[in-house]
C-alpha positions in Angstrom: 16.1 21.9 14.9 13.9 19.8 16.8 11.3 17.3 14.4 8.6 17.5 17.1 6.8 21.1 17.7 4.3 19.8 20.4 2.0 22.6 18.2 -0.1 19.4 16.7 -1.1 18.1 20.0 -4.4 19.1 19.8 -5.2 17.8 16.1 -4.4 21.1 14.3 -1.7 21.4 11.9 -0.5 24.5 10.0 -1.1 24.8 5.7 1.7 26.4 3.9 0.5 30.4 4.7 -0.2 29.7 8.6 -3.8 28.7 8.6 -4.6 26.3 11.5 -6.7 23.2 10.2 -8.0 20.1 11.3 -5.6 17.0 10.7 -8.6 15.3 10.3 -9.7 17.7 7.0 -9.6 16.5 3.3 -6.3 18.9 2.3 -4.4 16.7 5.1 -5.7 13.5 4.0 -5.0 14.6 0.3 -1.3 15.4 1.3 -0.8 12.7 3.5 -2.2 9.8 0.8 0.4 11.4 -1.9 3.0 11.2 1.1 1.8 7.5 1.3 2.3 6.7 -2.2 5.7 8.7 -2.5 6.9 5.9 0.1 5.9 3.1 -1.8 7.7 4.6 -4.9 10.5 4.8 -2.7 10.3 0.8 -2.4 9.6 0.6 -6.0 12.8 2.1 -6.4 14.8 -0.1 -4.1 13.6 -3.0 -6.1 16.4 -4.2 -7.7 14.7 -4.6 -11.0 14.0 -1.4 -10.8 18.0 -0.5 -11.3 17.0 1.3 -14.6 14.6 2.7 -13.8 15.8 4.6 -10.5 16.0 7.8 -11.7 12.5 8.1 -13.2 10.7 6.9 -9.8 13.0 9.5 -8.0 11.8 12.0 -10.6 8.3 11.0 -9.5 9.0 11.0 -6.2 10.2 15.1 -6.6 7.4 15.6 -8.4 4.6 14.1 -5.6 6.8 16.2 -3.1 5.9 19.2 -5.7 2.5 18.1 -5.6 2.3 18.0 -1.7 3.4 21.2 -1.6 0.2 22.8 -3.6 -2.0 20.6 -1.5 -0.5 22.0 1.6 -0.6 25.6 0.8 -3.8 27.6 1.8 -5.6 28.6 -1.9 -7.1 31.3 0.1 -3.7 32.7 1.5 -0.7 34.9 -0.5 2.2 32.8 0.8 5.6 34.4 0.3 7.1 30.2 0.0 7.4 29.9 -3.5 5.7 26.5 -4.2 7.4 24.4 -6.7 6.2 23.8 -9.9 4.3 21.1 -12.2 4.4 20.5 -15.6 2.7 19.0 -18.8 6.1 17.9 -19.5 5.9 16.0 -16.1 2.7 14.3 -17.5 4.8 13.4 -21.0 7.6 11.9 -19.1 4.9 9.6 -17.6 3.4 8.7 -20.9 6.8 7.9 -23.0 7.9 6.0 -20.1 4.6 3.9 -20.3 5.0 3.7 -23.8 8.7 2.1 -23.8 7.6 -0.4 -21.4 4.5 -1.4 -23.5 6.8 -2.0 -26.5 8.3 -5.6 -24.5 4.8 -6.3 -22.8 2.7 -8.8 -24.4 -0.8 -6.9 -25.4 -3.4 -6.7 -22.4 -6.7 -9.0 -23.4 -7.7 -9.9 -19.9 -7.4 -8.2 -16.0 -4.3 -9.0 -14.5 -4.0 -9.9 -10.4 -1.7 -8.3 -8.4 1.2 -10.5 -6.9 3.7 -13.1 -8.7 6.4 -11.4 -7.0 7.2 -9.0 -3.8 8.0 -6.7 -6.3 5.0 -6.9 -8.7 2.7 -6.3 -6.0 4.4 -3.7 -4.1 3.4 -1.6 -7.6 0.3 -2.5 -7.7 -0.4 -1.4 -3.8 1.2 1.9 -4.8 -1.2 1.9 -8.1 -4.4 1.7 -5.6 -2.9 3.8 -3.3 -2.3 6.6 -6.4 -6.2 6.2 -7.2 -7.0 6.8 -3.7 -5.2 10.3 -3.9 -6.2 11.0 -7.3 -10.2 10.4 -5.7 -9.3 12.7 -2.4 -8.1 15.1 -4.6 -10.7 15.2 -7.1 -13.0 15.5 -3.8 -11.1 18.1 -2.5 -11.4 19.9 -6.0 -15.4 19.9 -5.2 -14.9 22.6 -2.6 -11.4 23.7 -3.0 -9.4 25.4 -6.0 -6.9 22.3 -7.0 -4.7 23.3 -10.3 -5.3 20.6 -12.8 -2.3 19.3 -13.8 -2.6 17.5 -10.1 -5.4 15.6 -10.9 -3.4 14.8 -14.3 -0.6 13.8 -12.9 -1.9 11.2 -10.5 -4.1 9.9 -13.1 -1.7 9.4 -15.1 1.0 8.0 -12.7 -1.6 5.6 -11.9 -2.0 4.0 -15.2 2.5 4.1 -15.2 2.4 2.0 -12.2 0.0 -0.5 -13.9 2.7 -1.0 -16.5 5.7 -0.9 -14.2 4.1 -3.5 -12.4 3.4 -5.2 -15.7 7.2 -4.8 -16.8 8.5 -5.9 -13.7 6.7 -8.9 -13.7 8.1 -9.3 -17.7 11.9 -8.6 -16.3 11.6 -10.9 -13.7 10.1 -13.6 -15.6 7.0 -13.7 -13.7 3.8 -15.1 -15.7 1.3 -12.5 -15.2 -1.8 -14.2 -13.3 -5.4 -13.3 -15.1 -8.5 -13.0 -14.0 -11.1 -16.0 -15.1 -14.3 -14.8 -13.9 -17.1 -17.2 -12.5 -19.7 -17.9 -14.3 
């Protein structure tokens, strides 16, 4: 099988169901963002402070994949692809993880900056790069049918990338830098 089709020359690409769009429209950018961001999870698990964690990120990895496919199917087409699925259960996985990382973390009184480490701030560029989809999405959920647990899930792998980024800085012995406003 051959990678390259020659049938997006012209700036067209198909959705899951054969509809011919622009690869300029919002679906594409929505899908391509959360193709974006399931990279830099992919580097966020190479980390090797991320060694025990590997196997959550690659479970959030499968499910952006899971959430590329629903933004890459036509809502207005009967595909016979079954799409996989999402979960609430996906969105709990997200929240107990957060909440065993918060149990070493010291508590949050002030804004942290990104950086410290390579690692540190390779999370936080996948944090901004999660509320960038989660905002394409929500936009795309103005004029298009979007199932929520989507917009869930980003939100709340969002806020778990704020504390990975937190807890790697904590394994690696980083000192979190804080913000001191001037005033």
């Amino acid at each position: 099988m051959k990678i390259y089709t020659k049938t997006g020359d012209k700036g067209l690409t198909s959705l899951i169901g054969g509809t011919r769009v622009p690869k300029s429209s919002l679906r594409i950018d929505c899908y391509g963002t959360v193709d974006e961001l399931n990279s830099y999870v992919g580097v966020l698990r190479d980390q090797d402070v991320n060694a025990p964690r590997r196997e959550v990120l690659k479970e959030i990895q499968d499910r952006l994949f899971t959430i590329g496919a629903h933004l890459a199917t036509d809502p207005d087409k009967d595909t016979r692809q079954r799409i996989p699925d999402l979960h609430a259960e996906d969105v709990a996985l997200l929240e107990t993880e957060m909440d065993r990382m918060d149990k070493v973390l010291a508590p949050l009184r002030e804004f942290v900056l990104p950086g410290g480490h390579q690692a540190v701030s390779f999370g936080h560029v996948a944090r901004c790069v999660c509320r960038r989809a989660e905002r394409l999405v929500i936009h795309l959920s103005e004029e298009s049918p979007v199932e929520d647990l989507v917009v869930m899930y980003l939100n709340r792998l969002s806020d778990y990338l704020f504390v990975l980024s937190r807890a790697m800085a904590h394994d690696l012995g980083v000192a979190e830098v804080t913000w001191k406003p001037r005033v």
